[in-house]
C-alpha positions in Angstrom: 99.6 123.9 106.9 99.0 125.1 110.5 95.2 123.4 110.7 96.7 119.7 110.3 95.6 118.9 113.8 92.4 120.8 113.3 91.2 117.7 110.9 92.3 115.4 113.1 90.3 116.8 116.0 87.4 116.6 113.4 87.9 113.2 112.6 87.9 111.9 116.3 85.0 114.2 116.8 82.4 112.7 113.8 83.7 109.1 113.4 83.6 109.7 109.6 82.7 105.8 107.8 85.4 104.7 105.3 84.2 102.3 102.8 87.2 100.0 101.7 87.3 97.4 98.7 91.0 96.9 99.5 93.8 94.6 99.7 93.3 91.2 101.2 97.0 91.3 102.7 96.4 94.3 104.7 93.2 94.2 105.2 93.1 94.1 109.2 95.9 96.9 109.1 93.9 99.1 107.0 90.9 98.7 109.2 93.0 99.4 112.5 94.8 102.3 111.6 91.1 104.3 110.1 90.0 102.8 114.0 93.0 104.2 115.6 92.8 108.0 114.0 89.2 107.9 114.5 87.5 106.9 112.1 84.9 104.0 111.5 86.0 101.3 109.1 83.8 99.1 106.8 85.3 96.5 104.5 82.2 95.4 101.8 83.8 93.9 98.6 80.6 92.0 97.4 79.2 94.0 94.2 75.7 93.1 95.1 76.5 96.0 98.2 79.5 98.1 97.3 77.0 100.6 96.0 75.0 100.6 98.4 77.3 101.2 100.8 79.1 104.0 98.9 76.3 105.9 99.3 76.5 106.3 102.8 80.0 106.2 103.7 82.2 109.8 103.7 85.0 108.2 102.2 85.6 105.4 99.4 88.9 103.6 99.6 90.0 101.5 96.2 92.9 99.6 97.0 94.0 97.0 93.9 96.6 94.9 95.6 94.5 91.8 95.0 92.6 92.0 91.7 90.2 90.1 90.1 87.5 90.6 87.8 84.9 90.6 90.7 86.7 93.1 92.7 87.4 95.2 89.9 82.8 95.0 89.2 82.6 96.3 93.2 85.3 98.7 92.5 82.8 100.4 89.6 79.7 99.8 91.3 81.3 101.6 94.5 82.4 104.7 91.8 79.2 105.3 90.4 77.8 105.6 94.1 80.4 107.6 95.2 80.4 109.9 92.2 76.6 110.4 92.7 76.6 111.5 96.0 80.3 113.5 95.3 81.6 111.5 98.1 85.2 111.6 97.9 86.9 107.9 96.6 91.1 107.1 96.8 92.4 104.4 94.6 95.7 103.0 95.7 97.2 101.9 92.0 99.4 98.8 93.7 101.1 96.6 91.3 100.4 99.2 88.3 103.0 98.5 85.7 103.7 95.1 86.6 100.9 93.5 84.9 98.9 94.0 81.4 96.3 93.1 83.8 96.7 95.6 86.2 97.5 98.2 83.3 94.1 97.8 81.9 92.0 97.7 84.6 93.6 101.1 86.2 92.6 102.5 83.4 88.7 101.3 83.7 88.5 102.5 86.9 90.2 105.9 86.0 87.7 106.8 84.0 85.5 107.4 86.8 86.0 110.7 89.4 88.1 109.7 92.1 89.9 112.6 94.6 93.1 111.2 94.9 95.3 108.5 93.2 98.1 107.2 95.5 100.9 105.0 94.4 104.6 105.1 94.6 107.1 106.3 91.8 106.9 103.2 89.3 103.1 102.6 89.9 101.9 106.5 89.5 104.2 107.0 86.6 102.9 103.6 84.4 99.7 105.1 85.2 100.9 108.5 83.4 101.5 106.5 80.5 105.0 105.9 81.0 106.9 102.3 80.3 108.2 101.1 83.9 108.3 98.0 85.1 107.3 97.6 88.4 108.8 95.0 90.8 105.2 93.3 91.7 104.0 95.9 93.9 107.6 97.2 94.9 108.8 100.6 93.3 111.0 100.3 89.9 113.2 102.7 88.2 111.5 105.9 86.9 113.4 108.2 84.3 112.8 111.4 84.5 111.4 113.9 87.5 108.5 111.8 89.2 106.9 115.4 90.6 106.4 116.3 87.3 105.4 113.9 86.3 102.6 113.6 88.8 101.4 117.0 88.5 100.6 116.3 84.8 98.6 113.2 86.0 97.1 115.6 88.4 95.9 118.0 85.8 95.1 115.7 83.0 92.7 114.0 85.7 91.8 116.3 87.9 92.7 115.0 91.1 95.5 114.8 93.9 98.2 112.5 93.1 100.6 111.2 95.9 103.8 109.6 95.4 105.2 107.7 98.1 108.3 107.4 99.0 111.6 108.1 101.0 109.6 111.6 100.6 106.4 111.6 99.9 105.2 114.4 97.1 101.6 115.4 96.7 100.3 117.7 93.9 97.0 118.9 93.0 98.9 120.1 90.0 99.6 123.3 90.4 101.3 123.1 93.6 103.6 120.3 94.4 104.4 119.6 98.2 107.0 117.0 99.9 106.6 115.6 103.0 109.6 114.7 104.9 108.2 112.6 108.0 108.9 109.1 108.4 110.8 106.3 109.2 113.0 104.2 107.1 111.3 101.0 109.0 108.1 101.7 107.2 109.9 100.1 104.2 110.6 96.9 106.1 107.2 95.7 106.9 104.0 95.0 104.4 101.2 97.3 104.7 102.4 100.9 105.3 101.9 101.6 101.7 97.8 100.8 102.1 97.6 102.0 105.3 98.8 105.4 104.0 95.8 105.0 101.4 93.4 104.7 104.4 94.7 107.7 106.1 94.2 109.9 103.2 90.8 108.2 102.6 90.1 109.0 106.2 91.2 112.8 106.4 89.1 113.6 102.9 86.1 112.0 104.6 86.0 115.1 107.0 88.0 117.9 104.9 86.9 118.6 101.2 90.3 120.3 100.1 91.8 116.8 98.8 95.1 118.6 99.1 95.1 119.9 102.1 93.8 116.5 103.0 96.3 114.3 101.2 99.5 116.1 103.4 97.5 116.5 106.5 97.0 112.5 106.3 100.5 111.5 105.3 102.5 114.1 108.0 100.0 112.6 111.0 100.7 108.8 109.7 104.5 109.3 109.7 105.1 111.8 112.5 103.7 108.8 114.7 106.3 106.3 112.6 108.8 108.8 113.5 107.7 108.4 117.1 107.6 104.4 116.8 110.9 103.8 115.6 112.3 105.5 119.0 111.4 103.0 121.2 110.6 99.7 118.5 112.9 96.7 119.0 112.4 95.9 115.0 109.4 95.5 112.2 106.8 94.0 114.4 107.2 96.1 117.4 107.3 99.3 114.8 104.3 98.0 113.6 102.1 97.5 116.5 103.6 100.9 118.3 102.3 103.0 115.2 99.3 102.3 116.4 99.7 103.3 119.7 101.6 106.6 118.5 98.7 108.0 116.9 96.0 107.8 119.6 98.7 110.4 121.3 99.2 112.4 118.5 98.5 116.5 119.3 98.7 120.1 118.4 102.2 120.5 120.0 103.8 117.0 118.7 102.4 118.0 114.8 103.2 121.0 114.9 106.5 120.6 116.3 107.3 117.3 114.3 106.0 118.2 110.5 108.4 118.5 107.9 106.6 119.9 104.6 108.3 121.4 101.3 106.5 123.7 98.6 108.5 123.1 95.7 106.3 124.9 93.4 
């Protein structure tokens, strides 16, 4: 875990293009924060493109916040691209558990190759197969261990799986790692949750190890939230100073500043 800033260097070097068919809430926030580490957004939800434009992008971001059937039509299209060209695709599973709706089209999308699935506890585990409810696209009450219970996921579909969280955990399932970093205002504004899914999206665009990726993402994103809740008067200055945070990010402050677990 000592080559984190090494893939961030990479990133600001190469510009990699991030394909999104996200969240219509977060949409701008998504878009900044892939600007901000480096990267070089593109937001194309129309299926007549999204394949198109899989095809040349190094990253392919699938965030479900706001479904509908046409979304969930460029979400495929976008997929089959990807999975052509093994370009490396993220789906965010917001709102998983909440809705039939959501339930079934997870599972439609699943069945394509994706890198990494990204949700937090009540989301990731109703994707497992588990019966949570999910407050809209707020966490719910998970019994049993979550880590677990993501590793499985991870095995049974061959990907990364990230919970997020008070701690984050990411599992390739057959290691398990927590990440520590962060600030306790990240749960106070909208957004963090699919800007996390950008990051990811945006270190796996210029590092193949999903894993490696996946961590390397999430301690970079929070280490600058750390940084912005020093000196933020509340949610909208935290915000906007995140942004800031991470154009100064470095060896020395990520190096200095990561907090990463193995806890198997």
């Amino acid at each position: 875990m000592d080559k984190i800033y090494e893939v961030l260097e990479k990133i600001r070097k190469v510009s990699p293009l991030v394909h999104h068919i996200t969240n219509w809430v977060t949409i701008a926030d998504c878009a900044n924060i892939v600007k901000v580490f480096g990267g070089s957004p593109v937001m194309a939800h129309a299926p007549e493109e999204t394949s198109e434009m899989a095809s040349i992008a190094d990253a392919v971001v699938l965030n479900i916040g706001t479904l509908n059937n046409s979304t969930v039509e460029a979400m495929k299209q976008a997929l089959k691209a990807a999975n052509k060209k093994n370009i490396p695709v993220i789906i965010d599973a917001v709102g998983v558990g909440a809705t039939k709706y959501r339930n079934e089209k997870i599972k439609e999308l699943l069945e394509h190759k994706i890198a990494v699935l990204k949700g937090n506890a009540s989301e990731i585990a109703s994707t497992a197969g588990i019966n949570v409810t999910t407050k809209g696209v707020d966490t719910g009450d998970v019994m049993g261990d979550i880590a677990s219970i993501a590793a499985t996921l991870a095995k049974e579909r061959e990907c990364v799986v990230v919970v997020t969280g008070k701690e984050d955990i990411c599992t390739n399932g057959a290691e398990i790692i927590k990440v520590k970093n962060g600030s306790p205002m990240m749960a106070q504004i909208v957004g963090t949750g699919c800007m996390a899914s950008s990051v990811i999206g945006t270190f796996c665009a210029v590092e193949k190890d999903y894993f490696f990726a996946a961590i390397a993402g999430l301690v970079c994103f929070e280490i600058a939230a750390e940084d912005a809740d020093k000196t933020s008067e509340g949610p909208g200055t935290f915000k906007t100073k995140i942004f800031d945070k991470i154009i100064t990010l470095n060896d020395v402050s990520i190096n200095k500043m990561k907090k990463i677990e193995k806890i198997k």
